[in-house]
C-alpha positions as CSV (number, residue, x, y, z in Angstrom):
1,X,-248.3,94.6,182.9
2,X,-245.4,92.7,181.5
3,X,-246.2,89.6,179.8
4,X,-242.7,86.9,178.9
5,X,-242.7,85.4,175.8
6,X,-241.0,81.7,175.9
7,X,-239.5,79.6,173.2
8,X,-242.4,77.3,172.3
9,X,-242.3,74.0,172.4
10,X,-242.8,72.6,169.1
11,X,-242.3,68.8,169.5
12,X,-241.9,65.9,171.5
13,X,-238.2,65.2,170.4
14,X,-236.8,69.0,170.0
15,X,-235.0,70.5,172.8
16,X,-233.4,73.6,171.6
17,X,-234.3,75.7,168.6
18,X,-232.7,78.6,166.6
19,X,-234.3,82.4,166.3
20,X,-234.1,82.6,162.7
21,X,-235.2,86.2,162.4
22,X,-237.0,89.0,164.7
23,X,-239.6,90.6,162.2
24,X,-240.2,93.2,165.4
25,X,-238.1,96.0,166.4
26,X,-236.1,96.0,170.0
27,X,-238.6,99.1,171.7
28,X,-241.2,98.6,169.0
29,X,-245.2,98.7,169.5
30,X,-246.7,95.5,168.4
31,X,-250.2,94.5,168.5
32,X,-251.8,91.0,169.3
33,X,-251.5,88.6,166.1
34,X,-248.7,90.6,164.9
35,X,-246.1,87.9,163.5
36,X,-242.7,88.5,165.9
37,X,-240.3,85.8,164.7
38,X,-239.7,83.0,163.0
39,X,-237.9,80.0,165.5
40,X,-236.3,77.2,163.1
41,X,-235.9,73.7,164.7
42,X,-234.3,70.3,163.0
43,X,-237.6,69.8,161.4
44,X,-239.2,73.3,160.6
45,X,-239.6,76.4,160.4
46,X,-242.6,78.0,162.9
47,X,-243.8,81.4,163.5
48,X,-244.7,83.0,166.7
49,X,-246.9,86.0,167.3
50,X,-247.9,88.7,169.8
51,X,-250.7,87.1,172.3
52,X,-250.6,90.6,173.9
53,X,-249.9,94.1,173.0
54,X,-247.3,96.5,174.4
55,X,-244.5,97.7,173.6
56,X,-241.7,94.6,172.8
57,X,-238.2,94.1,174.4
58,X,-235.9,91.6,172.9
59,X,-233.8,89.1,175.2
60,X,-232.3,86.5,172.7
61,X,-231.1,87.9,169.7
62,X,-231.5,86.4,166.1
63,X,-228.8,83.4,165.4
64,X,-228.9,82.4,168.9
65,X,-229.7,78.5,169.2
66,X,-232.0,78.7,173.0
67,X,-233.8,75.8,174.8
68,X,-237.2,75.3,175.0
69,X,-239.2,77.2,177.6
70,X,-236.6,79.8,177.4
71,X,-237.6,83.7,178.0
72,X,-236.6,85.5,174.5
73,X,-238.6,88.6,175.3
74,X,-241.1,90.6,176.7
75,X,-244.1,92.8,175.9
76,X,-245.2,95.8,178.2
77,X,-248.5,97.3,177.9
78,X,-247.6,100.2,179.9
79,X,-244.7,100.8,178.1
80,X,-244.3,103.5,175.7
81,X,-242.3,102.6,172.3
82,X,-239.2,104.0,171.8
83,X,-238.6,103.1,168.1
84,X,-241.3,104.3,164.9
85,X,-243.6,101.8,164.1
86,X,-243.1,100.3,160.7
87,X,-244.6,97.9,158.3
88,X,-241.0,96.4,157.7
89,X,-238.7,95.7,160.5
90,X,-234.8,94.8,160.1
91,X,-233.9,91.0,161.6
92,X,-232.3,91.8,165.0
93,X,-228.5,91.2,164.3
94,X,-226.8,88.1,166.7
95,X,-224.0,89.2,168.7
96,X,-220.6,87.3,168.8
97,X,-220.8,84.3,170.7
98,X,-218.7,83.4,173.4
99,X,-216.3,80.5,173.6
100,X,-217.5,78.0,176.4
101,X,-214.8,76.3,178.6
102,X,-211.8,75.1,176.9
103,X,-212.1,77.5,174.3
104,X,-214.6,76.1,172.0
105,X,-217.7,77.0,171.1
106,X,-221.1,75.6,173.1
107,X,-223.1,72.9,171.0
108,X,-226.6,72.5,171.4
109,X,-227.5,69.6,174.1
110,X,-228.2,67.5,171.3
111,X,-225.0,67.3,169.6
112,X,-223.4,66.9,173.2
113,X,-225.2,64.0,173.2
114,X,-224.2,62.4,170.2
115,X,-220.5,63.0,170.6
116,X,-220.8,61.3,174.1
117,X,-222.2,58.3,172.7
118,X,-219.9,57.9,169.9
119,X,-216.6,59.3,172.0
120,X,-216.2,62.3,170.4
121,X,-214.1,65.1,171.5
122,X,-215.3,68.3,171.0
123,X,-213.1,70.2,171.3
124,X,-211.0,68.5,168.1
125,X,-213.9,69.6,165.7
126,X,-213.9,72.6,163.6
127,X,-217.4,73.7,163.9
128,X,-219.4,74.8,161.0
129,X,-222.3,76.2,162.8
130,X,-223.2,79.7,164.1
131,X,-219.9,81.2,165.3
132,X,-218.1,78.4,165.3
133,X,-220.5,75.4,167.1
134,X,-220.3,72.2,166.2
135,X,-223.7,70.7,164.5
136,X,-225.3,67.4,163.8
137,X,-223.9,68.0,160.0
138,X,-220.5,68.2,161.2
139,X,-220.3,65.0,163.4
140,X,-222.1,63.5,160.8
141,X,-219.4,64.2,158.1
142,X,-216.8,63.3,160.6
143,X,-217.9,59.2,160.6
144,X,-217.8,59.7,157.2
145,X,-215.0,61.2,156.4
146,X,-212.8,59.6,159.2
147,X,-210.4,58.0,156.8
148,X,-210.2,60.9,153.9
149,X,-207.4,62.8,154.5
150,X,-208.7,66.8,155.3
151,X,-209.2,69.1,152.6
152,X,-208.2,72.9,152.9
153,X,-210.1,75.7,151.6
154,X,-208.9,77.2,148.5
155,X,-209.8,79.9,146.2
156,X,-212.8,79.5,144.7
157,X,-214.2,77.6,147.5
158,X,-217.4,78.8,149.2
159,X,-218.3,77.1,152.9
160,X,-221.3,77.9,154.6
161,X,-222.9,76.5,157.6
162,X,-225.8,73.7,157.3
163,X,-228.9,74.9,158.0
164,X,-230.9,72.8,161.3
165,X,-232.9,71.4,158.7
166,X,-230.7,70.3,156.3
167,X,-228.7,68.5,159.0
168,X,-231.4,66.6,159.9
169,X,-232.1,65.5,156.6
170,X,-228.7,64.3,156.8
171,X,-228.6,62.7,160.2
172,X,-232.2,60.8,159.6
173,X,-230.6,59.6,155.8
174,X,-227.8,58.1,157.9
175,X,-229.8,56.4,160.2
176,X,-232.1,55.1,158.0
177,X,-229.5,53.2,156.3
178,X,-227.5,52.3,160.0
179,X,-231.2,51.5,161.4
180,X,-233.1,49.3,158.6
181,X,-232.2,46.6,156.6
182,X,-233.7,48.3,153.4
183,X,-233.9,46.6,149.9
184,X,-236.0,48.0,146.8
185,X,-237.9,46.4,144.7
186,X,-238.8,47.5,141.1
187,X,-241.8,47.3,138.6
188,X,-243.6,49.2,135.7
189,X,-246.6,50.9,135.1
190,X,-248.9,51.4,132.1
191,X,-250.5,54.9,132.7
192,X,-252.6,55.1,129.5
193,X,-255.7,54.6,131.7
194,X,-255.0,57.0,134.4
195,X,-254.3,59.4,131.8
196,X,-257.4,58.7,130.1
197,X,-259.4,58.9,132.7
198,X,-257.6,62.0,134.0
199,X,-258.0,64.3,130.7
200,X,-261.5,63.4,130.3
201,X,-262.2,64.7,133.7
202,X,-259.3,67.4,134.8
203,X,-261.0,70.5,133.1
204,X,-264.3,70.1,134.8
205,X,-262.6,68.8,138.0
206,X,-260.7,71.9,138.3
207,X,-263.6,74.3,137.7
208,X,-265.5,72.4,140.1
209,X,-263.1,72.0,143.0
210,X,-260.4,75.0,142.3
211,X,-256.9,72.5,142.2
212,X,-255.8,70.2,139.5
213,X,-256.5,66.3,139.5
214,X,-253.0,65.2,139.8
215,X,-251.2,61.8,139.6
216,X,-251.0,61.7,143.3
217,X,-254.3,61.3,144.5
218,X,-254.4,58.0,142.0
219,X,-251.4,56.5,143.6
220,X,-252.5,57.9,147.2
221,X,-255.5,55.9,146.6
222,X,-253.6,52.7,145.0
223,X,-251.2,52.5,147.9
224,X,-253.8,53.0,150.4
225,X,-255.7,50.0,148.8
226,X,-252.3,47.9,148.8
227,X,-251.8,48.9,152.0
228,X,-255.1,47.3,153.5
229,X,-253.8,44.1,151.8
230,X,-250.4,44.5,152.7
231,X,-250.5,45.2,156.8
232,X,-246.8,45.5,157.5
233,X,-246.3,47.9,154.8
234,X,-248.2,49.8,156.9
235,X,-246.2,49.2,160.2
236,X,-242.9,50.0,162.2
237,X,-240.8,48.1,164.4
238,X,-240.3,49.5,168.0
239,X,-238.2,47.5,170.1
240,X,-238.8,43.8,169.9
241,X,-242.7,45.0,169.0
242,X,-244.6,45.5,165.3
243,X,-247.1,48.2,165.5
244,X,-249.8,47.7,163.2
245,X,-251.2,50.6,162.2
246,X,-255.0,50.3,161.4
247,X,-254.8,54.1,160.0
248,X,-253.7,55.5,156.7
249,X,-251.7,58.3,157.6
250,X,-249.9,59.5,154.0
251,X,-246.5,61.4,153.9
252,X,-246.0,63.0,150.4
253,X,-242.4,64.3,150.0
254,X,-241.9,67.6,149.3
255,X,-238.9,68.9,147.6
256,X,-238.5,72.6,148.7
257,X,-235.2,75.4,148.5
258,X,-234.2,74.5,151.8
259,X,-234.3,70.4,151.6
260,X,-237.2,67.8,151.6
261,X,-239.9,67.6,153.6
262,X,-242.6,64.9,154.4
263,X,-245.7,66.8,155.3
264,X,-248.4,63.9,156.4
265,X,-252.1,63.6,155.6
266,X,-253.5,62.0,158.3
267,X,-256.8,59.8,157.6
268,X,-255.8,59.7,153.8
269,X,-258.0,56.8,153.6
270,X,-261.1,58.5,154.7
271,X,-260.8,61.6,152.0
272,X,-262.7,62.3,148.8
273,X,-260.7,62.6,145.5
274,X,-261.2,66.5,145.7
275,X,-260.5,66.7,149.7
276,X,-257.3,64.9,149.2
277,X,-256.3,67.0,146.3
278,X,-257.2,70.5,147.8
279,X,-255.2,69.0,151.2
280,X,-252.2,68.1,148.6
281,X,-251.9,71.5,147.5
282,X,-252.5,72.4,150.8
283,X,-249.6,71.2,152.3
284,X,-246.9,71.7,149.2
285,X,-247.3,75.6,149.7
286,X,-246.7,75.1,153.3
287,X,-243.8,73.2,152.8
288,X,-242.6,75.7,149.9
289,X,-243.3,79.0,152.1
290,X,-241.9,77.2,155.5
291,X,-245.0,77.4,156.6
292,X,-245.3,73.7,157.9
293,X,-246.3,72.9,161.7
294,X,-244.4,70.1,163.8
295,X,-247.9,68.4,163.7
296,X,-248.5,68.3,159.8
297,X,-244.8,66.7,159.8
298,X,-245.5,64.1,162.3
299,X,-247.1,60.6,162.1
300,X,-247.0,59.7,159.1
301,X,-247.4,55.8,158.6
302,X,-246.1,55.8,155.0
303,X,-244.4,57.8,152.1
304,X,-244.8,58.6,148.7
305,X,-242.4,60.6,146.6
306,X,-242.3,61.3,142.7
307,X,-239.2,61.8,141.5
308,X,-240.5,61.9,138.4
309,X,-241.2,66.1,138.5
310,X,-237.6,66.6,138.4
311,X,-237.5,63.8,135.0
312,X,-236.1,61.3,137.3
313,X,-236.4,57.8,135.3
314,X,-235.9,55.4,138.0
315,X,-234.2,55.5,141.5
316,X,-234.1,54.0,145.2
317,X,-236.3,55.9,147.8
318,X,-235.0,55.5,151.2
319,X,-237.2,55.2,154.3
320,X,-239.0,58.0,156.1
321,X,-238.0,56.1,159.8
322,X,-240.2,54.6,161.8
323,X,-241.7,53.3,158.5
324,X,-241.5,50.5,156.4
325,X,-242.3,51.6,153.4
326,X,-241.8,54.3,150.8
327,X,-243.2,54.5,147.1
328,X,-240.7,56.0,144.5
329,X,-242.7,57.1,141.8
330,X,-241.0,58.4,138.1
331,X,-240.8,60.1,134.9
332,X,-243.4,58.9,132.8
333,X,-241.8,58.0,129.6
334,X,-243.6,56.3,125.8
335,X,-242.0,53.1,125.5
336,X,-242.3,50.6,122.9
337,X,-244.7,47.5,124.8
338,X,-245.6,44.1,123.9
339,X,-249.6,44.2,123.9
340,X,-250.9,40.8,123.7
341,X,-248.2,39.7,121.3
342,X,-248.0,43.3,119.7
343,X,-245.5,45.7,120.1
344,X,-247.7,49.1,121.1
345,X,-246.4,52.9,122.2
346,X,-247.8,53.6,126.0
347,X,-247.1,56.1,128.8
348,X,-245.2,53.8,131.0
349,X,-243.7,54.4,134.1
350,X,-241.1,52.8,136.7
351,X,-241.7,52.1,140.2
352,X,-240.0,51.7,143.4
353,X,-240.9,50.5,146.6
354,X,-238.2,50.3,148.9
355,X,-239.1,48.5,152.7
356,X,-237.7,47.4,155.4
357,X,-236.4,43.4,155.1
358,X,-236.7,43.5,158.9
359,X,-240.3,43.6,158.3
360,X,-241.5,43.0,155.4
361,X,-240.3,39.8,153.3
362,X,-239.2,40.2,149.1
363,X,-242.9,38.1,148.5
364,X,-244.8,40.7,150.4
365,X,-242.6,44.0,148.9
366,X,-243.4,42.6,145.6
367,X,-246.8,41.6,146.1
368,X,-247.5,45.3,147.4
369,X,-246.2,46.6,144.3
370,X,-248.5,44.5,141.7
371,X,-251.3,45.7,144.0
372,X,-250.3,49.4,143.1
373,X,-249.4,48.8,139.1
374,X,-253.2,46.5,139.1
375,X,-254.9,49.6,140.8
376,X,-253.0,52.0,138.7
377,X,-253.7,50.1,135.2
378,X,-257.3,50.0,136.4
379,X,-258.2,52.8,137.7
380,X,-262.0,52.6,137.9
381,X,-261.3,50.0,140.8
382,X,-260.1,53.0,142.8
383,X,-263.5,54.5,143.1
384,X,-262.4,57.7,142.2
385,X,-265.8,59.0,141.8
386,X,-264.8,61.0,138.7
């Protein structure tokens, strides 16, 4: 019997996707489970794998960007192979593509889209993409770069394509700043109590448990606090509407090789100390291996994102749209302090909330933010259970 294998769908918003690599052989025997090939949309990468075995025959070659519900291959049980099984297989190689009418490239529907709404032609755009297509990336740096006269390449200049992913990152950066009206507001943190509550506890934490206790399950739990007291930090704008969310569903920014990603904890607010640590680590070797689902992306009602492991002092998160909210977290730095009319050496540290104005006034941003640094400096209000 001959079974099709489809392009997945792999969210509500994604219409096309790009074979990143076959890990099978054209001919080749696979069995059910075996991992066949990695799809890559604008938001992650996802694997897919045999639900049958037989003997695989490759439609859509790797490179090729292909719409959802698309036949890529299929697998023949009756078949017999035609190619050596092997543990390691060589990506299938993409062919040429072939100019669509006019003589330039085909986009993907979404970039047809966004060309149509803003007038774009085309046709008049040197595309940067897979044999020459025009992506998100390059009508992005065409608004920007409208009025900058155009730069040839020269020696010593290397160009190469932006990956889906990293021209998302671009595109929701961009609307973030066309879409919210997003200020930041700053304040400090003494950390001498965190940290002293942290050392006394990490060695026998981690024995117990298997992961670290880190910084970010304090300031999960700070922000979930200043959230309950704060609503509209904790809300997006849809329309003419506010949606409350009565849910604590916690995006933690991941830097990774291939861009940032925001994997979400959903139900933050309803984890241990240990759960939501073992969950953090969880998801940061996820997002590190491309291992991430569209659903551990998705939903997330607010962000937090330390800077401060790359020494970052201070800086200005932008928002993680639909949200209003996103916690910059820093470097934490000894700084001289005045203590109750004494100057005093502590583990400070800066923070940044930046929200949208549309949404949440400058009294509630900064109120939200003394929640955090009182939670923070106090840490035994947090109910750790450390």
């Amino acid at each position: 019997m001959i079974y099709n294998i489809v392009t997945p769908s792999v969210g509500e918003s994604i219409t096309e996707v790009s074979i990143l690599k076959w890990s099978k052989q054209n001919g080749q025997w696979v069995k059910t489970g075996d991992l066949l090939l990695e799809i890559e949309s604008d938001k992650a990468t996802v694997e897919v794998v045999a639900e049958h075995s037989g003997v695989l025959s490759i439609l859509k070659p790797a490179g090729e960007r292909i719409a959802i519900g698309t036949p890529i291959a299929t697998i023949d049980d009756a078949a017999k192979p035609t190619v050596e099984t092997t543990e390691q297989t060589k990506p299938t190689p993409a062919p040429l593509a072939k100019p669509a009418a006019g003589g330039t490239f085909q986009s993907g529907p979404a970039v047809r889209k966004t060309a149509a709404e803003q007038g774009i032609d085309l046709s008049s755009i040197s595309g940067t993409g897979k044999d020459g297509r025009v992506t998100q990336g390059d009508l992005i740096a065409r608004a920007t770069t409208q009025t900058v006269p155009k730069q040839f390449d020269r020696s010593g200049d290397r160009r190469v394509p932006l990956t889906p992913l990293r021209a998302r990152i671009a595109e929701r950066l961009v609307q973030a700043q066309h879409t919210a009206a997003i200020l930041t507001t700053f304040n400090e943190v003494d950390m001498s109590g965190v940290n002293e509550l942290r050392n006394k506890n990490k060695d026998a934490f981690k024995s117990k448990h298997g992961v670290p206790l880190s910084y970010m399950s304090f300031f999960t739990k700070a922000c979930i606090e200043a959230l309950k007291l704060i609503p509209e930090a904790n809300a997006s704008i849809d329309g003419k509407d506010i949606i409350y969310h009565d849910y604590y569903d916690i995006g933690v920014a991941v830097g990774t090789e291939r861009g940032l990603v925001v994997p979400v904890i959903p139900g933050a607010d309803k984890l241990s100390v240990p759960e939501l640590e073992k969950k953090l680590a969880e998801l940061a070797t996820k997002a590190r291996d491309a291992k991430l689902s569209i659903a551990e992306m998705s939903g997330g009602t607010f962000t937090i994102s330390n800077g401060g492991v790359y020494g970052s002092l201070l800086s200005t998160p932008i928002l993680n749209p639909p949200q209003s909210g996103i916690l910059g977290m820093h470097k934490i730095q000894e700084r001289p302090i005045a203590i109750n009319g004494k100057v005093e050496i502590r583990p400070m540290m800066y923070l940044a909330l930046s929200y949208d104005h549309r949404l949440i006034d400058g009294k509630g941003a900064v109120t939200f933010l003394i929640h955090v640094k009182t939670f923070i400096e106090n840490p035994a209000k947090l109910g750790m259970g450390l």
